[in-house]
Backbone as CSV, one residue per row, in Angstrom:
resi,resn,N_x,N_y,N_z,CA_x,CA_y,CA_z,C_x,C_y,C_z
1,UNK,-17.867,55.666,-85.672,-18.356,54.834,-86.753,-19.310,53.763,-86.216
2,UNK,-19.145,53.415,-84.747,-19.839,51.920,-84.464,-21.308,52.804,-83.857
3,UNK,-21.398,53.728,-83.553,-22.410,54.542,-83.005,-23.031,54.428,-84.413
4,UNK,-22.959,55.224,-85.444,-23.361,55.132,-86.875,-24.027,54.192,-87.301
5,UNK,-23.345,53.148,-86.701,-24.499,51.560,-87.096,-25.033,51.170,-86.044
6,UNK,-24.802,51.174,-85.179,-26.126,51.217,-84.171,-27.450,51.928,-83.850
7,UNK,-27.415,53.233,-83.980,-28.146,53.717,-84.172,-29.577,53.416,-84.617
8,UNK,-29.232,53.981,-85.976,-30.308,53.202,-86.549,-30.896,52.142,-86.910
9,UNK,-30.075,50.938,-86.284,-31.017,50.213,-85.770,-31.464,49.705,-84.518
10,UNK,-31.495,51.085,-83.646,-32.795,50.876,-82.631,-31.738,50.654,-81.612
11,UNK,-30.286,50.986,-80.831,-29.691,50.816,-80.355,-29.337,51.821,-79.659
12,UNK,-29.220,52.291,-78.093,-29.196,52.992,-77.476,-27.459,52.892,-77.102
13,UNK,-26.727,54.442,-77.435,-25.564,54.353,-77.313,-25.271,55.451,-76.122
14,UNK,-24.321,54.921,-75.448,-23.684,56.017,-74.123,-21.897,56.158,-75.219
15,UNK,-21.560,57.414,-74.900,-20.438,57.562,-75.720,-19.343,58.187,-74.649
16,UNK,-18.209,57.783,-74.183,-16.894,58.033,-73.478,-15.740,58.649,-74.201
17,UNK,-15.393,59.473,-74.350,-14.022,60.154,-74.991,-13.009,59.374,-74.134
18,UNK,-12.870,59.658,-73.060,-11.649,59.036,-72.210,-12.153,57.550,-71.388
19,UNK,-11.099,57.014,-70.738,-11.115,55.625,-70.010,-11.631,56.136,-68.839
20,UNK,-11.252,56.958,-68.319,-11.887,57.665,-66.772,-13.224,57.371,-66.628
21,UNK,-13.250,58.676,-67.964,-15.408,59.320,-68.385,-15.974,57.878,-68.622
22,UNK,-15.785,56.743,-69.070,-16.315,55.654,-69.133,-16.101,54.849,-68.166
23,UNK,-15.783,54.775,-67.006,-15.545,53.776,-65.528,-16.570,54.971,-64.684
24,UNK,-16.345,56.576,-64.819,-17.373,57.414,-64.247,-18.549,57.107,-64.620
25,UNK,-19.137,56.869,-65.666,-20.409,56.728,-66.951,-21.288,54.783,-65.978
26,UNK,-19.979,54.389,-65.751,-20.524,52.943,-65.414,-20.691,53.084,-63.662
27,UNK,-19.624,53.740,-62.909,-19.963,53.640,-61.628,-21.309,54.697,-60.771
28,UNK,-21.812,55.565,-62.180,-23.228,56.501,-61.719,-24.257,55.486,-62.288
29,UNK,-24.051,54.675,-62.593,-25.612,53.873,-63.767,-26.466,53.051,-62.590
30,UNK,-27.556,52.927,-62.252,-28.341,51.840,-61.674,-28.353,50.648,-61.856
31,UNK,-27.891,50.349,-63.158,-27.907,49.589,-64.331,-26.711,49.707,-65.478
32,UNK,-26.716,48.108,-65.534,-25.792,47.552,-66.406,-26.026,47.836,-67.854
33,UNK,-25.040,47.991,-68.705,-25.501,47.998,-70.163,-25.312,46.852,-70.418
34,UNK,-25.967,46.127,-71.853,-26.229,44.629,-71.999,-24.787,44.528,-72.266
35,UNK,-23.659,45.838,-73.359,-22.505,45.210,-73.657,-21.778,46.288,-73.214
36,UNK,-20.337,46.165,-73.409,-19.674,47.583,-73.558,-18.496,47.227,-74.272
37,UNK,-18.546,48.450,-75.468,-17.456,48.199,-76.567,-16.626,49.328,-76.185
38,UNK,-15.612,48.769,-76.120,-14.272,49.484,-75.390,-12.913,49.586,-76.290
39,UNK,-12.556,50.867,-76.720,-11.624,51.295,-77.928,-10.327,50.617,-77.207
40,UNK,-9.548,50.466,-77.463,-8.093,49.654,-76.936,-7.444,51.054,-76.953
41,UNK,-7.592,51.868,-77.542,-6.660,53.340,-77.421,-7.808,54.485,-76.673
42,UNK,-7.775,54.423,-75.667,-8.282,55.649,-75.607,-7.623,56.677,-74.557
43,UNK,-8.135,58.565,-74.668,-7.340,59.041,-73.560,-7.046,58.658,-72.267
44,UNK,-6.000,58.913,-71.212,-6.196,58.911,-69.808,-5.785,56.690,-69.662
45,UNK,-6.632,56.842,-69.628,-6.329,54.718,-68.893,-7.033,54.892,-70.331
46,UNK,-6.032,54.018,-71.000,-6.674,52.965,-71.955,-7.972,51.990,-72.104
47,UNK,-7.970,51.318,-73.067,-9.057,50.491,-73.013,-8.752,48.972,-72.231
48,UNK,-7.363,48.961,-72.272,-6.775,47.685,-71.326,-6.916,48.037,-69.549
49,UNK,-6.506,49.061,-69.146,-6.826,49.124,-68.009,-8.143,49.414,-67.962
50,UNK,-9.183,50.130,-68.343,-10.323,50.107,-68.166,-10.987,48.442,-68.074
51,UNK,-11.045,47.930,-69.462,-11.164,46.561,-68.651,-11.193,45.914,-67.795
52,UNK,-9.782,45.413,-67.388,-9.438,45.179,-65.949,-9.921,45.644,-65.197
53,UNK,-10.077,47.092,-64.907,-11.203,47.552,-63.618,-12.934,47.135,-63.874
54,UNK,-13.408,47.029,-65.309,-14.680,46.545,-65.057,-14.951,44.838,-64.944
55,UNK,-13.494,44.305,-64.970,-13.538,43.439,-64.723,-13.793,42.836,-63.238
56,UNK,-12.838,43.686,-62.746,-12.738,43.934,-61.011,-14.068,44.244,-60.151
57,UNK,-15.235,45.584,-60.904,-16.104,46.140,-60.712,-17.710,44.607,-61.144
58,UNK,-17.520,44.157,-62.004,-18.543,43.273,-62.616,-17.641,41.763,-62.874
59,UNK,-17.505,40.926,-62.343,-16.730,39.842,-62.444,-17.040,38.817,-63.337
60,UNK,-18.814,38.678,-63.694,-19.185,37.903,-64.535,-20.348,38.434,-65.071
61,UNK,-20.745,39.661,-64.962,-22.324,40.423,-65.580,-22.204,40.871,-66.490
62,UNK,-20.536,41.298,-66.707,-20.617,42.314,-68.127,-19.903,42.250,-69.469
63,UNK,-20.822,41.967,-70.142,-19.855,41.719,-71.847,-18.956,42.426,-71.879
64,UNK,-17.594,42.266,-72.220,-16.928,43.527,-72.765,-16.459,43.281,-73.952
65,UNK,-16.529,43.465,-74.953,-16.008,43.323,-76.578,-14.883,44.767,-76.546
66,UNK,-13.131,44.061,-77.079,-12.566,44.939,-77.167,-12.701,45.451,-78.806
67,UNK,-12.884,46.575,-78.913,-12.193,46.987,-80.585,-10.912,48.166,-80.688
68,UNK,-10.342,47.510,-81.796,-9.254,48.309,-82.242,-9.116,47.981,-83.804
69,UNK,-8.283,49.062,-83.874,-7.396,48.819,-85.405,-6.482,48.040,-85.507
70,UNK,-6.206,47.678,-84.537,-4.469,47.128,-84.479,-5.283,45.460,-83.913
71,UNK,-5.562,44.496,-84.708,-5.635,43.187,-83.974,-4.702,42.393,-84.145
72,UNK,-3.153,43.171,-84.336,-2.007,41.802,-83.818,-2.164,40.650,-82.271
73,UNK,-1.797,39.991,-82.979,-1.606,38.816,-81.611,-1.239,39.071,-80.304
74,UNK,-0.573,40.561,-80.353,-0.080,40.752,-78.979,-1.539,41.735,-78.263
75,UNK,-1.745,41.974,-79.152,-3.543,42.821,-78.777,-4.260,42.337,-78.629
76,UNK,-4.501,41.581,-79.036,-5.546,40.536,-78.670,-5.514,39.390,-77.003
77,UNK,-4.381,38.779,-77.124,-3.950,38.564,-75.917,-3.954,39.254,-75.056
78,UNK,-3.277,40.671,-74.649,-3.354,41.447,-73.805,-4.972,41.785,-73.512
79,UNK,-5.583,41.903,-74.563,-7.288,41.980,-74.587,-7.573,41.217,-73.609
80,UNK,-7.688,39.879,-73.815,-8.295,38.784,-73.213,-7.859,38.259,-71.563
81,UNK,-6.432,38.787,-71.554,-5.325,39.129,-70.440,-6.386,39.942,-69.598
82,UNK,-6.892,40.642,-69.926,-7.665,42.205,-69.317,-8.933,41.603,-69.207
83,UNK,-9.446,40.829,-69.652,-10.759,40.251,-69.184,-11.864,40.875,-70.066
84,UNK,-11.540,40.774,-71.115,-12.587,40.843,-72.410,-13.110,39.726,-72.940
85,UNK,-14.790,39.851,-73.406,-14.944,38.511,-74.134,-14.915,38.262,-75.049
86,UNK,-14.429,39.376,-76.216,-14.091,39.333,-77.705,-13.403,40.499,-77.860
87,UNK,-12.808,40.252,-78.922,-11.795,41.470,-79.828,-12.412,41.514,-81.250
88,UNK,-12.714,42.915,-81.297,-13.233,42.637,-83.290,-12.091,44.049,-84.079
89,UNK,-12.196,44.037,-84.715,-11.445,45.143,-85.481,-12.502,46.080,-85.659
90,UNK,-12.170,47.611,-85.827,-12.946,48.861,-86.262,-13.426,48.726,-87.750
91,UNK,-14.024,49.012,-88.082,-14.881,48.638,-89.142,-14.158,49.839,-90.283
């Protein structure tokens, strides 16, 4: 859905099924993406441990905005726990 609105307007999207394929996707790049929106559920390592490792990998270069469905208080925290700089809900 967030690909859907980006798109068209003029927004270049890289797309990850699993937490792996997206830490693989970031450790082949030359280059940083300006953000990276990171599902809180996804296959393999989640979107919480993924974090944490691009946290580990980029310490202060890289946006990470978490999204999920679920923005209880304990998600969100754990978000920010993991070294995200926002949490938004799925649209």
């Amino acid at each position: 859905v967030i690909e859907d609105l980006l798109v068209p307007e003029g927004y270049g999207v890289t797309r990850a099924m699993s937490g792996d394929e997206a830490l693989a996707i970031m450790r082949s790049r030359a280059f940083l993406p300006d953000i990276v929106l990171l599902d809180c559920q996804m296959p393999g390592k989640h979107g919480f441990e993924v974090c944490e490792e691009l946290r580990r990998l980029y310490p202060d270069s890289l946006p990470v905005i978490m999204v999920s469905a679920n923005v209880e208080e304990g998600s969100l925290v754990r978000g920010f726990n993991a070294g995200a700089n926002d949490f938004v809900q799925k649209p």
